[in-house]
N, C-alpha and C positions, 0 to 999 in steps of 0.2 A: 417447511420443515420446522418443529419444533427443535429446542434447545436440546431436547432428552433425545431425538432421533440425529443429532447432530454427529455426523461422520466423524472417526477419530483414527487416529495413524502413527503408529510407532514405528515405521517401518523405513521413512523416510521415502517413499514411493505413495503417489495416489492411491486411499483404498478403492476399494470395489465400487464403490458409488460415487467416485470419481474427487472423492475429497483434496484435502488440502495436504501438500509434502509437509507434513510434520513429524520430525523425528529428536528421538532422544540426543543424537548428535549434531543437530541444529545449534548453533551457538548462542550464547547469552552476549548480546550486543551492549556495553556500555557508553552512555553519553556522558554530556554534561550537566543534564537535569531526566533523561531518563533512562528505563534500560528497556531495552529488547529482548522480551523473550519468547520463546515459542509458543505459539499458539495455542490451546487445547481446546476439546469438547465442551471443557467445566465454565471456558470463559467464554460462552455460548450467553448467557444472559446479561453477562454487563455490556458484551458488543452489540445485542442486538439492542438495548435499549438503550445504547448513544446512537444505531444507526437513526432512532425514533426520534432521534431533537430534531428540533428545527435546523439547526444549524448545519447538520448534517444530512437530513431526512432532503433538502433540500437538493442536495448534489449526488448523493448515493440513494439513488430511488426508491430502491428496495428494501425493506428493512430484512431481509431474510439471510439466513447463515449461509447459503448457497452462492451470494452474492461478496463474503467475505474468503469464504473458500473456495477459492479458483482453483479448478484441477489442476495440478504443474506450477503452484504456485506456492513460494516459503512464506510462511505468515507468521506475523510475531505481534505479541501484544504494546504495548506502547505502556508501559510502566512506570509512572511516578509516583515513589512510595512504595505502598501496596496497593493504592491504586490503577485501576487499565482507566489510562487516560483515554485509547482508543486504540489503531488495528494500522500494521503498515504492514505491505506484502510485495513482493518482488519473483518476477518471471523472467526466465532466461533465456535468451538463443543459444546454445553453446557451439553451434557447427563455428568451427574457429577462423572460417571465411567471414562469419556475420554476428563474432562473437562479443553482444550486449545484455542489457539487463533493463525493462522497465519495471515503474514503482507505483505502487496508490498508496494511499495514504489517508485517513480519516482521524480528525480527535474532536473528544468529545465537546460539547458547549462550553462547560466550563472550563475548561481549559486550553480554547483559544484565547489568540491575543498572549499570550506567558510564556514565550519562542521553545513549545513542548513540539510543535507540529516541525518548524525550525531544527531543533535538537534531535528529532528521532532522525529527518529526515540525514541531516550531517553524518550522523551516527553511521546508519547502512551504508550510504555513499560512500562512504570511507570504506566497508568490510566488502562493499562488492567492487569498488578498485582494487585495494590494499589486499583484500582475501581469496577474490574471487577473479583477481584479474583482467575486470573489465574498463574500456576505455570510453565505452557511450554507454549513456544512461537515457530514458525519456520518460518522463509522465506524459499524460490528457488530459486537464483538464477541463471541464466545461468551460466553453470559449466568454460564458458571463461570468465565469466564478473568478471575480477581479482579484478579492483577497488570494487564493491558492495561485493564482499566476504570479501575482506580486510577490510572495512567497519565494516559489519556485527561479524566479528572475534575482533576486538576492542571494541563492545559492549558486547560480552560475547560468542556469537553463537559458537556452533562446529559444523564442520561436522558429518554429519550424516552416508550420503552414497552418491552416485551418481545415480541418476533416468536417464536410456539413453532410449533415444529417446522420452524425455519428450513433445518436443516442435515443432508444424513443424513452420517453419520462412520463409521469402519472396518466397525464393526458390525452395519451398514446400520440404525440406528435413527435417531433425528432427536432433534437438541439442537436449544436454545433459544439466542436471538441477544439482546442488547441492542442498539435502536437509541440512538444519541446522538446529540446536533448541537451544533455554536459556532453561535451565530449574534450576527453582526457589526451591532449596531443603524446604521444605515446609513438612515438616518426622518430626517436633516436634510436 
């Protein structure tokens, strides 16, 4: 899908073509070096041409908007400045027997390494405990992507397990996934 056929949604519900939950009343997420804000159609070409670095091309196979817009999925841009540093999105369980929240997360080449990917991720973490009332969190990622686990393992995450042959990638082979989780003792 091109950037100009790129799904867009006011509605705060997946549209028709299964896009991304992005709504007017999605909130503007403040960090400490960035801000989170909702996603649009318009921000179709800066995301997809960070999914195209290497640095990222590498982990997120796909360079396509389809792959940034998860059905069921709240997306927000990853904002330093006026800058989109990159793309962080979060899906929910809410049946409140299994109610949690996972997260991806991407930023652009040049702004790894400048705890942007660090700061968005703190940022959510806080509004889907603090907002959203959630007590486990898990990323996945690629069970070689050392930097993002080291990453994730400084904000709290453990390993979980390893999910093989989670992912197939360019090559049509299938890598291995790390799952991780924070989980929020929340037993008082």
């Amino acid at each position: 899908m091109t950037a100009a056929e790129a799904p867009h949604c006011a509605s705060g519900e997946p549209d028709a073509r299964g896009g991304p939950r992005v709504a007017a009343g999605d909130p503007i997420l403040r960090g400490d070096r960035v801000v989170l804000r909702p996603l649009t159609d318009h921000d179709a070409p800066a995301i997809l041409t960070i999914l195209a670095e290497p640095g990222v091309a590498a982990w997120w196979r796909r360079a396509e908007w389809e792959q940034v817009t998860e059905a069921g999925a709240t997306v927000f841009a990853v904002m330093v400045g006026d800058a989109i540093a990159g793309c962080i999105q979060f899906t929910e369980e809410t049946d409140p027997d299994y109610h949690s929240a996972s997260i991806d997360v991407f930023v652009a080449d040049a702004w790894q390494d400048r705890g942007v990917g660090s700061d968005a991720m703190r940022t959510l973490i806080a509004y889907l405990v603090g907002g959203r009332g959630h007590h486990r969190l898990t990323v996945d990622p690629a069970a070689a992507n050392a930097r993002a686990i080291h990453v994730y393992e400084r904000l709290g995450f453990r390993p979980v397990g390893t999910m093989h042959a989670y992912e197939r990638v360019a090559d049509a082979t299938w890598r291995d996934a790390l799952l991780m989780e924070l989980v929020i003792d929340k037993r008082d």
